[in-house]
C-alpha positions in Angstrom: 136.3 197.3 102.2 134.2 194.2 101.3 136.8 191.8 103.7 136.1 192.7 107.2 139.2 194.9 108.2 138.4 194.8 112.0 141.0 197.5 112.5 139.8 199.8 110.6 136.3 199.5 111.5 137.5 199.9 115.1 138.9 203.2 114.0 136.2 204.4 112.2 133.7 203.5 115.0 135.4 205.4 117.8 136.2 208.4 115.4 131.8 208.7 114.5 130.9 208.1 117.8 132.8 211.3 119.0 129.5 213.1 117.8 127.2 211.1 119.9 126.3 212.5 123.2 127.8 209.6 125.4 131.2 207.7 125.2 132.4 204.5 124.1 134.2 201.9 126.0 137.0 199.6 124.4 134.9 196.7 125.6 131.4 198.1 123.9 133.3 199.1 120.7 134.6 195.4 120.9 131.4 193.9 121.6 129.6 196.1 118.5 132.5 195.0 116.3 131.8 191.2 117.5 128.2 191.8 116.4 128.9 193.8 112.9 131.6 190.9 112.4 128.9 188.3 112.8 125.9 190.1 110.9 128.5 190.3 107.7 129.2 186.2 108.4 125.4 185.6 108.7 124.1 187.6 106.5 126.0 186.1 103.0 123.9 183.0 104.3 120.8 184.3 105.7 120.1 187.9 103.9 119.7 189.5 107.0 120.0 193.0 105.7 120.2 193.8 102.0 123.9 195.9 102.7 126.9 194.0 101.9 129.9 195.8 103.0 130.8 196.2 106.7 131.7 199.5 106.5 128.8 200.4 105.1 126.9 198.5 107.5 128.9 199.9 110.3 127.7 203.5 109.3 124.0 202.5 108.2 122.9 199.8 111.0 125.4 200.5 114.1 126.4 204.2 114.2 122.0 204.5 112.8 121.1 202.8 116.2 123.6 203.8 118.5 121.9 207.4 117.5 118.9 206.4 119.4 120.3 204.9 121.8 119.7 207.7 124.5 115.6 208.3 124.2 115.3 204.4 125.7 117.4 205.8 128.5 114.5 205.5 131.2 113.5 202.2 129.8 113.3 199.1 131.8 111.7 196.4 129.7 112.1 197.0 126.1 110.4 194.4 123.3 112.3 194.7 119.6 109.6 194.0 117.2 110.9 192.3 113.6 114.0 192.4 115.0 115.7 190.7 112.1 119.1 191.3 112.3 118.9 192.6 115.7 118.8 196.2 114.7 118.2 197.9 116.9 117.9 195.2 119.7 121.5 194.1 119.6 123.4 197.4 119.7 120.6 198.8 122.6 121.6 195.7 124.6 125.2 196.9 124.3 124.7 200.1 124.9 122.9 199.2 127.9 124.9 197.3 129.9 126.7 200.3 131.2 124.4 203.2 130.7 120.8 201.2 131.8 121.7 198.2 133.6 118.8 197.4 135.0 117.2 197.4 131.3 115.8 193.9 129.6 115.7 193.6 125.7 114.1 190.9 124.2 114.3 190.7 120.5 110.9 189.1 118.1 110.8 187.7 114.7 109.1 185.3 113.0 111.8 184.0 110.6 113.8 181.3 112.4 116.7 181.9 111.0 116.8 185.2 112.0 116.3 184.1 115.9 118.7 181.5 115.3 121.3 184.3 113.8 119.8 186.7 117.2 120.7 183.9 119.7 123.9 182.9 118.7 124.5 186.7 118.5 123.5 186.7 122.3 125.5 183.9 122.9 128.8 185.2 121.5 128.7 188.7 122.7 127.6 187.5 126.4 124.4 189.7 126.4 123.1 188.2 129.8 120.3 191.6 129.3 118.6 189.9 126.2 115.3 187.4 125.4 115.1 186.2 121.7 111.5 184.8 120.8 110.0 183.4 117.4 107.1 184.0 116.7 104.2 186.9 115.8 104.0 189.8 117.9 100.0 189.9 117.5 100.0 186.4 119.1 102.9 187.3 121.7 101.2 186.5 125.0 103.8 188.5 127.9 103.7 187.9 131.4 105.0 191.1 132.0 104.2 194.2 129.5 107.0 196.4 127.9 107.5 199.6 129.1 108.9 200.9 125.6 108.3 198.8 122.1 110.1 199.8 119.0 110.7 198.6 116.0 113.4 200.1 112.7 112.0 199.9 109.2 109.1 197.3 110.4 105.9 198.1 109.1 103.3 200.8 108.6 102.8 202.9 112.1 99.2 201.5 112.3 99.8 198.2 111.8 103.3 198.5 114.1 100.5 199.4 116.7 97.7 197.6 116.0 99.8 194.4 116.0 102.1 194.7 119.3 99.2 197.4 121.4 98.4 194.6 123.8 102.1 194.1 124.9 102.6 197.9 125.9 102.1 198.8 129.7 99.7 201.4 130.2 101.4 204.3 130.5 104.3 202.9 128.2 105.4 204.2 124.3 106.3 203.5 121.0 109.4 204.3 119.7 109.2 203.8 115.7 112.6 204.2 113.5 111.8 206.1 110.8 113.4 207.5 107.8 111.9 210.5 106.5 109.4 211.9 108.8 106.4 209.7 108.0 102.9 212.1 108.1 101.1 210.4 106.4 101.5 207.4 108.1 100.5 209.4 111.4 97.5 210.4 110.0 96.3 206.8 109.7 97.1 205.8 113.2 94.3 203.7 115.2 92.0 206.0 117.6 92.9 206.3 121.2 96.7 206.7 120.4 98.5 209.6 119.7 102.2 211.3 118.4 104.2 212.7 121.4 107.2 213.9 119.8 109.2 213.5 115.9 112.6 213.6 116.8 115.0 214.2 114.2 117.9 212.5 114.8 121.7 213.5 113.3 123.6 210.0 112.9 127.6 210.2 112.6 128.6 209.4 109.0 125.5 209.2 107.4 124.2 211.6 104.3 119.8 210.7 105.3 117.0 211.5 107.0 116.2 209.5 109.8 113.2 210.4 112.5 112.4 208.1 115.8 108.2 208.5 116.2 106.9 208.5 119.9 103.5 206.9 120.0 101.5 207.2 123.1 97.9 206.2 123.8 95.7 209.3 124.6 93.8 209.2 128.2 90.5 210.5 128.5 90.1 213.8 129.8 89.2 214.4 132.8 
């Protein structure tokens, strides 16, 4: 399906998402659809994301983030860090809207053309809960700190922390997308931050591993 077949994509979506542990609305299944339809527009222009067909995409970028969807649940202010093609950013903000309302998204990257491609994304989908900035996270100056910062298929752990630390509240966390469960990588994480939790996660449609990290930073006994 290399033409975008909005029908059946609208099938497919509501028949995966039965094996996620909240419901979609006609209205958010719309709204995703708006956003897949745009990424596939975009993205013959702007190589946004190296897959081609929208069904394909559907499984490996929507139904991938929806999956994580409910561990930013208690987030209020969440910063998406090399958002690119606003994955996971975009469907999170969507998701959002009905099941954390009160939660702010905003959406980094230093590629202009990817925060041009984010804000008319924004624009057309009416997500009133989202911020789009250009620029480099290390130099990201925030009046107000994140509560939660993640990031999907960004960078090294390390450097994911090393690079955005300074923008995470105190008592806030990382959450990393991951495919396989990345050890190694943990092993080589800056001192005075620690893994909470590996969470295996089991996406709707899709064959691989995929793993969300939780970073915290470890408090000093006592």
């Amino acid at each position: 399906m290399s033409h975008f077949d909005r029908a059946a994509l609208a099938h497919k979506l509501t028949a995966e998402t039965d094996a996620l542990p909240f419901a979609l609305t006609e209205e958010e299944i719309a709204s995703l659809l708006d956003f897949l339809a745009l990424l596939a527009k975009w993205n013959k222009v702007y190589n946004l994301t190296a897959v081609r067909e929208p069904e394909q995409m559907l499984t490996q970028h929507v139904l991938d983030c929806l999956a994580v969807c409910p561990a930013f649940t208690a987030a209020h202010r969440v910063l998406d860090v090399g958002a690119g093609g606003g994955l996971p950013g975009m469907v999170l903000a969507i998701w959002a809207r009905r099941y954390a309302p009160d939660m702010r998204v905003s959406l980094i990257d230093t590629v202009h053309k990817k925060t041009a491609f984010l804000t008319q994304v924004k624009a057309e989908v009416g997500l009133t809960n989202v911020t789009v900035l250009t620029g480099r996270v290390e130099e990201l100056l925030a009046a107000e700190k994140f509560d939660v910062i993640t990031s999907r298929a960004f960078a090294e752990l390390a450097d994911f922390v090393n690079w955005s630390g300074h923008l995470l509240e105190q008592d806030g966390r990382f959450i990393a997308m991951k495919g396989i469960a990345p050890h190694e990588e943990i092993t080589r994480l800056p001192q005075g931050w620690a893994v909470t939790a590996v969470q295996a996660l089991a996406v709707p449609g899709l064959q691989a591993e995929r793993h969300l990290v939780i970073i915290e930073r470890q408090h000093a006994a006592g």
